[in-house]
C-alpha positions in Angstrom: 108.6 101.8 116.7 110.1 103.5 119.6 108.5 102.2 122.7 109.7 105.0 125.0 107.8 107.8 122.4 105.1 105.5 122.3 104.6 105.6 125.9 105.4 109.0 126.7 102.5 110.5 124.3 100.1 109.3 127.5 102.7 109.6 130.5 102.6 106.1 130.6 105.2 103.5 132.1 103.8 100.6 130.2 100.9 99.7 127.8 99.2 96.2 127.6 96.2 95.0 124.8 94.6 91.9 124.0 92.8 93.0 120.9 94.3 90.9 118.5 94.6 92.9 115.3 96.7 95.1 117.7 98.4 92.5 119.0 99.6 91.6 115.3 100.6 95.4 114.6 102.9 95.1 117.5 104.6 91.9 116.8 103.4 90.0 113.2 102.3 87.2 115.2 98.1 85.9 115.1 97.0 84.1 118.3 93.2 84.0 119.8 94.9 84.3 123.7 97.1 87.0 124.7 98.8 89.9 125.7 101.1 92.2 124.2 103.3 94.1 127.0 105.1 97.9 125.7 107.6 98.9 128.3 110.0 101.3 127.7 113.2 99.1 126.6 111.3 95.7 125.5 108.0 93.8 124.2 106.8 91.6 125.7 104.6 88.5 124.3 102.2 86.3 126.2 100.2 83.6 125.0 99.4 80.0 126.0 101.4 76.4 125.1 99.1 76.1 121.9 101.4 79.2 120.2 104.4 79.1 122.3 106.7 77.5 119.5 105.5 79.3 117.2 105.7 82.7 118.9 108.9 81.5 119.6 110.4 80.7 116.3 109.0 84.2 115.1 109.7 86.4 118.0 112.6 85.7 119.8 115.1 86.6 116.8 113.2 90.2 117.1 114.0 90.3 120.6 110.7 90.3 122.0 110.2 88.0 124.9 107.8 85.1 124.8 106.3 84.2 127.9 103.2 81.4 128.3 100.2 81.6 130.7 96.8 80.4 131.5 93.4 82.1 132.0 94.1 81.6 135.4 97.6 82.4 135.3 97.4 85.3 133.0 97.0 87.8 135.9 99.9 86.8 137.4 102.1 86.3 134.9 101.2 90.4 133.6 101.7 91.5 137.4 105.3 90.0 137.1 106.1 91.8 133.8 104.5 94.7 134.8 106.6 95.3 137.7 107.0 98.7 138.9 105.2 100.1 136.6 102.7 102.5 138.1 100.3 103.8 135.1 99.3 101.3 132.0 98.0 102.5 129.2 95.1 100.0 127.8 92.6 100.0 124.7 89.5 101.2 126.3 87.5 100.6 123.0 88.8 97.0 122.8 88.2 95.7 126.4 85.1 94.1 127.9 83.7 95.0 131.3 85.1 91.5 132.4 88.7 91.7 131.2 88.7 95.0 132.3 87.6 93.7 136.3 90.5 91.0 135.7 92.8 93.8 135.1 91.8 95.9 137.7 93.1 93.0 139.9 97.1 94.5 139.1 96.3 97.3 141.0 98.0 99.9 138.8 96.4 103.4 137.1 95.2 102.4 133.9 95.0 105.2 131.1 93.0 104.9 128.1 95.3 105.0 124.8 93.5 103.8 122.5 93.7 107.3 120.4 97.5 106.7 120.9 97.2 103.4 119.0 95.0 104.6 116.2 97.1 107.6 115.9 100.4 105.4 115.6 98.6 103.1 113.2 97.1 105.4 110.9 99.9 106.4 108.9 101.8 103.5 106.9 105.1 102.4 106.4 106.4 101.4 103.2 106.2 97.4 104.3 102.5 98.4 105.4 101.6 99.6 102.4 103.2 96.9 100.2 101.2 94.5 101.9 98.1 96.7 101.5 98.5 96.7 97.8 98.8 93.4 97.5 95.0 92.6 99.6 93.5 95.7 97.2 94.8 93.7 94.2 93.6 90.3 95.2 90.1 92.2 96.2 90.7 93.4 92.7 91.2 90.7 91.0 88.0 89.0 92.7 85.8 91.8 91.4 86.9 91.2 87.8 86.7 87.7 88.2 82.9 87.4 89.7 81.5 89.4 86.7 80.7 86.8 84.5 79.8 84.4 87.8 76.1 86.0 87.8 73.5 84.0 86.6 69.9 84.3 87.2 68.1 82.6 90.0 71.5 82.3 92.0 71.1 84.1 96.0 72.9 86.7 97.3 74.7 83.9 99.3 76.1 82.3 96.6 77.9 85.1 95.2 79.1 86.1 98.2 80.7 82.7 99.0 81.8 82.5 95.7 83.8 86.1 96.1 85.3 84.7 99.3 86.6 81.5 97.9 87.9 83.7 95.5 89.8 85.8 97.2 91.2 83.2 99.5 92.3 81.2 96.5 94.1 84.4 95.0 95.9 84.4 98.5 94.6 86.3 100.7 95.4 85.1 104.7 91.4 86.1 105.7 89.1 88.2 105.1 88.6 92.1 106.4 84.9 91.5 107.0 81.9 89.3 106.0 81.2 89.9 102.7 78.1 92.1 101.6 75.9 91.2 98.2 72.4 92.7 98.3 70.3 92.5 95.2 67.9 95.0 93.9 66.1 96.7 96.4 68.2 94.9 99.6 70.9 97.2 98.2 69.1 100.4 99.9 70.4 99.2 103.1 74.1 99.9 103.5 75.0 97.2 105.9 72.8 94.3 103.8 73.2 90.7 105.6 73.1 88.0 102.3 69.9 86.0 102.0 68.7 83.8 99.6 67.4 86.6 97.4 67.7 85.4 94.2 68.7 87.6 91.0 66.7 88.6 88.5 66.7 90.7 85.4 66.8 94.3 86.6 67.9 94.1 89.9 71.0 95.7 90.8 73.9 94.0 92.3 75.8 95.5 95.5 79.3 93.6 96.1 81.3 95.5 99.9 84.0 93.5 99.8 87.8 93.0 100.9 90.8 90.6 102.6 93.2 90.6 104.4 96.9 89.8 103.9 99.1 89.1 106.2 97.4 91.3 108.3 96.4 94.0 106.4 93.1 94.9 104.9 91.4 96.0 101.9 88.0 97.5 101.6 86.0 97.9 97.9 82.9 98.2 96.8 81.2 98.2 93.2 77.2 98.2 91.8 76.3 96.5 88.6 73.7 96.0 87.0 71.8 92.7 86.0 70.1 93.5 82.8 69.7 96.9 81.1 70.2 99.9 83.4 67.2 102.1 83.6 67.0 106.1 83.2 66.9 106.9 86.6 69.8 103.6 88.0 72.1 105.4 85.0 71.4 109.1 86.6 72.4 108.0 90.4 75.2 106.2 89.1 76.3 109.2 87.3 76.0 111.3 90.5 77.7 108.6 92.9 80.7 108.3 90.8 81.4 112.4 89.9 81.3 112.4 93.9 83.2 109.3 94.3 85.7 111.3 92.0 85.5 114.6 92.9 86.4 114.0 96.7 89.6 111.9 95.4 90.7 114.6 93.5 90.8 117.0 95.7 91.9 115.4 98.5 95.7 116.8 99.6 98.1 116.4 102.8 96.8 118.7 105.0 94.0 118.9 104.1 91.3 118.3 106.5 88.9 114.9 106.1 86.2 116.6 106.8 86.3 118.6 103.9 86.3 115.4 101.8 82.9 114.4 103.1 81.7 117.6 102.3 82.5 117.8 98.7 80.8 114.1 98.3 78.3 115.2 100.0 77.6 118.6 98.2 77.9 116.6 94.3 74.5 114.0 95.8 72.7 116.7 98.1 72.9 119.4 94.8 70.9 116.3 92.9 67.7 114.9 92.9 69.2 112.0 95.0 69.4 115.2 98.0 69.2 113.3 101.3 70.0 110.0 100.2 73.8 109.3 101.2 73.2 108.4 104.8 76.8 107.3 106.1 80.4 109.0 106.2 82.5 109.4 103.4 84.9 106.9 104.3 87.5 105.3 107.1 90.9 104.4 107.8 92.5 100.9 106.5 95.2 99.1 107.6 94.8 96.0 110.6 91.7 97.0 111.6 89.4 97.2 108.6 88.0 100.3 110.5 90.5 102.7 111.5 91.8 106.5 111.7 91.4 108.9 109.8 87.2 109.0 109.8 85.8 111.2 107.1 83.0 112.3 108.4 81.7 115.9 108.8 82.6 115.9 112.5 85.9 114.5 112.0 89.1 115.7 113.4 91.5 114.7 111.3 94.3 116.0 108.9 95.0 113.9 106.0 99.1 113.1 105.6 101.3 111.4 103.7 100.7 107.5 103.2 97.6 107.2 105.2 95.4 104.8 103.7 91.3 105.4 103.6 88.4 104.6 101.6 86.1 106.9 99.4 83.0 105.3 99.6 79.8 107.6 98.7 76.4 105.7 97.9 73.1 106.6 96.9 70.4 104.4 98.4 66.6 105.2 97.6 64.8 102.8 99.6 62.6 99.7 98.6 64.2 100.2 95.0 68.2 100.4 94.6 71.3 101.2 96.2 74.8 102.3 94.8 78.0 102.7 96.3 81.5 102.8 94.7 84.7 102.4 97.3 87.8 102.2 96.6 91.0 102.1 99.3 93.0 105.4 98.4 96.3 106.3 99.9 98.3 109.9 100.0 101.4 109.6 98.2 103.6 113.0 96.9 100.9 114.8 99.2 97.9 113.7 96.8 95.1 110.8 97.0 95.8 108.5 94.8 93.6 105.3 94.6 95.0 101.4 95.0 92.1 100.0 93.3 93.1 100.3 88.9 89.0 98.9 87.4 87.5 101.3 85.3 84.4 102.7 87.0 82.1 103.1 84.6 78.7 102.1 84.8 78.5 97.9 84.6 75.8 96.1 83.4 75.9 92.3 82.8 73.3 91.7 79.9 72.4 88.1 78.0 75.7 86.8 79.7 78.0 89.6 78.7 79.9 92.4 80.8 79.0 96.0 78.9 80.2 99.3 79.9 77.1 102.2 79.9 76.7 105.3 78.6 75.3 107.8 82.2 
């Protein structure tokens, strides 16, 4: 990255964050205390003695400077490498009340850049995207793996502990966010916290899923079935998947997101599911499990080549079932094309067995 374009999109002389994921986008190094310094000709790294050797050994051959503070010395030490500089640019979205008083202490014209950083992370280099691939197909690999896992009478907890020992053991560095499982009707809500819900014939099952490598996330989602699907499960599946499908399809460079959300959105509201797909068609992926572009229908954005998003439509018919289907997609040759290879099909586990429907 050139720090001196970076900069100069916000007029600024320096910019300074202590979010961590950004921190790791900026350097490839994972610390809990710290602050990562642009100026226009170096990068600067500051942290405390628990990371200094480390930081160190990894940052120094990149030449970007390692310096060590304390809480109490943190102001001082950024006022020093700061310098001259007159305007900072900061993550507005990223900083407490508190830490943003602390910082006020520097006395310098602080400038929100936080579309700056979104905008510079949302498209992917090729090293990016390799390690992208490689969290989508330990998510992946997870999924297929967890099928024949379900028993009956185990809890949503169980599975979703299961999925994250899982992943971890395929090799994934963390995870991209607490796993969802929601059973039956706790699958109407979207956002489902695991309980001890326990499965039972006829219930479906809701696995929101993904990890990180080095880094870099993956998002996925898939609904199954626990027993024989019934008429109307097989005819919202159906519908979830054609918009799950037609939105990937169409999607080109250029194009805007917006539009993506709208053709999802179009397939379930020309249903009988109308008004039940209650969240945006999908998000950005890459450090932060929720980045640019948003595809929403008040979104803003243009899609381009090797961005990285999700497709996530759902269906969710309260006190009954829910049903999403995500996968992470990525442009590449100026078309969507999806990192996640499972057939889609309608999934239902019966008598022990994984079967494919017919919706």
């Amino acid at each position: 990255m050139n720090n001196r374009n970076f900069l100069n999109k916000k007029g600024a002389d320096a910019f300074l964050t202590s979010d961590e994921q950004t921190m790791w986008y900026f350097t490839r190094f994972e610390s809990s205390f710290g602050y990562v310094v642009v100026l226009p000709e170096k990068t600067v790294y500051i942290t405390d003695l628990r990371y200094k050797e480390g930081a160190e050994k990894t940052l120094t051959p990149k030449g970007i400077e390692v310096l060590t503070a304390t809480p109490k010395t943190v102001i001082e030490v950024l006022s020093s490498v700061l310098g001259n500089a007159a305007t900072v640019g900061y993550q507005a979205d990223c900083v407490t009340v508190k830490e943003f008083e602390q910082l006020s202490a520097l006395g310098k014209n602080f400038v929100d850049m936080s579309t700056e950083v979104w905008e510079q992370e949302m498209v992917k280099t090729d090293e990016e995207l390799s390690l992208i691939k490689k969290a989508c197909s330990i998510t992946e690999k997870t999924y297929q793996s967890i099928l024949t896992f379900f028993k009956e009478g185990m809890t949503e907890i169980e599975v979703a502990t299961e999925m994250e020992y899982r992943m971890k053991n395929l090799g994934a560095t963390g995870l991209a966010f607490s796993t969802i499982v929601a059973f039956g009707k706790n699958a109407s809500v979207p956002h489902h916290v695991p309980g001890n819900t326990k499965l039972k014939k006829g219930m479906a099952i809701l696995m929101d899923f993904g990890c990180s490598y080095q880094g870099y996330c993956s998002d996925m989602t898939r609904t199954v079935y626990f027993g024989k699907p019934d008429k109307t499960f097989r005819k919202a599946y159906a519908v979830a998947l054609k918009a799950h499908l037609d939105a990937r399809n169409a999607i080109t460079a250029g194009m805007p997101t917006k539009d993506a959300d709208a053709i999802a959105r179009t397939v379930i509201e020309e249903s009988e599911f109308k008004g039940l797909f209650t969240h945006s068609l999908g998000h950005g992926v890459g450090v932060h499990i929720h980045e640019l572009p948003n595809l929403s229908p008040l979104a803003t954005a243009v899609f381009a080549e090797n961005m990285v998003f999700t497709d996530e439509p759902g269906i969710y018919k309260e006190g009954k079932f829910g049903i999403r289907i995500e996968d992470t997609l990525v442009i590449k040759g100026g078309k969507a094309v999806s990192l996640m290879k499972t057939n889609k099909a309608l999934t239902y586990i019966e008598n022990g067995v994984v079967k494919k429907a017919k919706i």
